[in-house]
C-alpha positions, 0 to 999 in steps of 0.5 A: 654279451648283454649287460643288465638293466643297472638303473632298474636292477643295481641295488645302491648302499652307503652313498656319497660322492665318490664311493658306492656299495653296489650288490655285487649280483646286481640284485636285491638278495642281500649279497655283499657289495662292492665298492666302485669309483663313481663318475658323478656331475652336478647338475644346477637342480642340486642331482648328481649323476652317477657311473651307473646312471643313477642320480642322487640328491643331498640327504641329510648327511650324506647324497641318497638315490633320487628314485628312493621313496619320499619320507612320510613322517610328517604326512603320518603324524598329520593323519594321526592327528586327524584321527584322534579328532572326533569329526562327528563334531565338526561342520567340514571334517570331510575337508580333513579327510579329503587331504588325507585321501589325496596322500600319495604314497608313490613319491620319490625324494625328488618329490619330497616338497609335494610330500611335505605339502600333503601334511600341511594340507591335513594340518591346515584342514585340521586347523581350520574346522568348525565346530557344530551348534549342537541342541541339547535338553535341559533339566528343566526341559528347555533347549539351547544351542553351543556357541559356533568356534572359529579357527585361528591358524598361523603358518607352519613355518615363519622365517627368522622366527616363531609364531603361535596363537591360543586358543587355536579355535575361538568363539566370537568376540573371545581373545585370541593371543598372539605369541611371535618368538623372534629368532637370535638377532632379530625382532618383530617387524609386523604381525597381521590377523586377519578375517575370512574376508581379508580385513585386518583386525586390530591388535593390542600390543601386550610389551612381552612378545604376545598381542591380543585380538577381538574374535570375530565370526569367521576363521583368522588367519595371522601372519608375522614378518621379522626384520634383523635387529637393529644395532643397538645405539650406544648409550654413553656411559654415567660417570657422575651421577651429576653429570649426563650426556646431554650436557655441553661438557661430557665428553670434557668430563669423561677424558679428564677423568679417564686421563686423571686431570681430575675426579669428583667431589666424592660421593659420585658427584663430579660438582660441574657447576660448582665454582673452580678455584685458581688451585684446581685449574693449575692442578688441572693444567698441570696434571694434563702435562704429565705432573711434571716435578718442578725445579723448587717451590713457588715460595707463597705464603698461602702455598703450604709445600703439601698442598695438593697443589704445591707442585702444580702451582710452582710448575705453573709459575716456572712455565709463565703460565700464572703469576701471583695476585702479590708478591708473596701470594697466590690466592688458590683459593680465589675463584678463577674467572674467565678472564684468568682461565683464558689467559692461563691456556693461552700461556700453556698452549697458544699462539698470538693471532692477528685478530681482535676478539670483538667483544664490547667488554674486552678491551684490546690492552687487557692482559687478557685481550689476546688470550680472548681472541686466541679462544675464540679463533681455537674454538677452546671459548666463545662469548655470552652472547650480546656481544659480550665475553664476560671477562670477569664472570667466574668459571664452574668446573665443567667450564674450566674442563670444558676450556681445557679439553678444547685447548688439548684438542687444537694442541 
């Protein structure tokens, strides 16, 4: 028994791999088919073969016959087109007709990609014609001739992005503009025009996405590259209107704030440069230990039990940290030097270390010589240079925070 020719005659429906409708007759009559199990094996070129030896390719949703015809669609709005162009107008229109005239229509699916760029040959041809000088009579019975236009053409299609250009047809020495669309994530990398030389023609940057050139007298060709965006960096949040990022104490700001050691001023401000009083830095210390309650209160004359330093200050005199300037006062609100605001972290968080400070203007019996040099070897404190340390120069707020921050760092 001779089996039919399957490959010529088996009419194939409703593919996809592992199922297909084959006629049931094996011919093209419309009979119903039968479904049967194919065999197929994918091949590196993307085919799959299958049981009756077709060979299939992946269509748009679902796998189709290799062997079914090329989809012209781009190829028939191209050469529609072309025909509503008046080529009477145009030096080379025969080149436009040319690209139509090498259309072939016998494609199979697996020859999609010569399909494709038969349409970008018409559209590229479309592109590119030049207009004719026509002469014409005036009324007053002199002639004139109308100014030869150049194409300008872009790609048809442009990797991570789009790319366009108006006019498409430009006389010499006219502007020609130049819109790139980068896709989601990326960015214009480089745009080039240029000239039917190969000169590249100079571009001006419009801020918008759009760039402007000079026509010349020959046809353009622009080209775009987009490159994946970069991450954007980081720009470090404002919290007070006085204090920015460049600044030494920063960072110090943004965690006493954000651990409630301290706020600002009022009004957005934080006052980093204002002087810091004994009050605030106690407060400070004592706010970075968790508020904790102390056993009583202080008993200074100048402490009043509500005082938003009250607490602060009895802790701080329980803990060894501060002592008074008499015996029955604290003075919060004398500023704090940076002798004292040392001293006071060294207490809080310090250990001796066996070296000196090394500065000309702390001498080694001063209360505040080991503090000094516990500072400095911590990182927590540094001198003003000169080889000094400026014991007794008052301290600003952003100095104190500055201090403080350190010393919790190396805690």
């Amino acid at each position: 028994m001779n089996l039919p020719n399957y490959e010529a005659k088996v009419t194939t429906t409703n593919c996809y791999y592992g199922k297909c409708t084959v006629d049931a007759d094996f011919t093209t009559d419309g009979n119903a088919g039968t479904a049967v199990e194919k065999t197929e094996v994918e091949f590196a070129d993307g085919t799959v073969k299958g049981l009756l030896g077709e060979v299939f390719i992946q269509g748009e949703k679902y796998p189709v016959l290799a062997s079914s015809p090329a989809d012209y669609t781009k190829v028939d709005e191209a050469i529609a087109a072309a025909k509503a162009i008046d080529g009477s107008r145009y030096t080379n229109y025969a080149d436009v007709e040319a690209a139509i005239s090498a259309v072939d229509r016998n494609k199979s699916k697996l020859e999609q990609a010569e399909v494709d760029q038969m349409a970008k040959n018409i559209r590229d041809a479309i592109a590119a014609l030049v207009e004719k000088s026509n002469n014409s009579s005036s009324s007053g019975g002199g002639g004139g001739s109308s100014t030869p236009r150049y194409a300008v053409t872009v790609p048809d299609k442009t990797e991570n992005g789009s790319l366009s250009v108006t006019p498409k047809n430009a006389k010499k020495g006219s502007d020609v503009t130049i819109t790139a669309t980068p896709d989601k994530g990326y960015e214009v990398g480089d745009i080039v025009a240029k000239d039917a030389k190969g000169n590249k023609l100079t571009l001006k940057d419009n801020g918008d996405g759009t760039y402007t050139f000079t026509m010349p007298a020959s046809k353009v060709t622009v080209t775009a590259a987009f490159a994946e965006k970069k991450a954007e960096p980081i720009v470090p949040e404002k919290l007070f209107a006085d204090v920015s990022a460049e600044e030494y104490y920063y960072e110090a700001v943004k965690w006493a704030s954000e651990n409630g050691v301290t706020g600002g001023i009022g009004e957005n401000l934080f006052g980093a440069k204002l002087p810091c009083t004994r009050a605030q830095i106690v407060t400070f210390l004592w706010r970075a230990a968790g508020s904790p309650e102390p056993k009583g209160m202080s008993g200074f004359v100048d402490v009043s039990a509500d005082a938003y330093y009250a607490k602060a200050v009895a802790w701080a005199v329980e803990q060894g940290i501060v002592s008074g300037t008499s015996a029955t006062t604290f003075s919060p609100d004398a500023v704090c030097t940076r002798a004292q605001s040392v001293a006071f972290l060294y207490r809080a968080f310090g250990e001796k270390v066996n070296k000196a400070a090394g500065f000309s203007d702390v001498s080694a019996d001063a209360y505040y010589a080991d503090a000094v040099a516990w500072a400095v070897e911590n990182g927590v404190a540094s001198g003003i240079g000169g080889g000094l340390f400026a014991p007794d120069q008052d301290c600003a707020r952003g100095q104190i925070v500055a201090f403080l921050y350190r010393a919790y760092q190396n805690k």
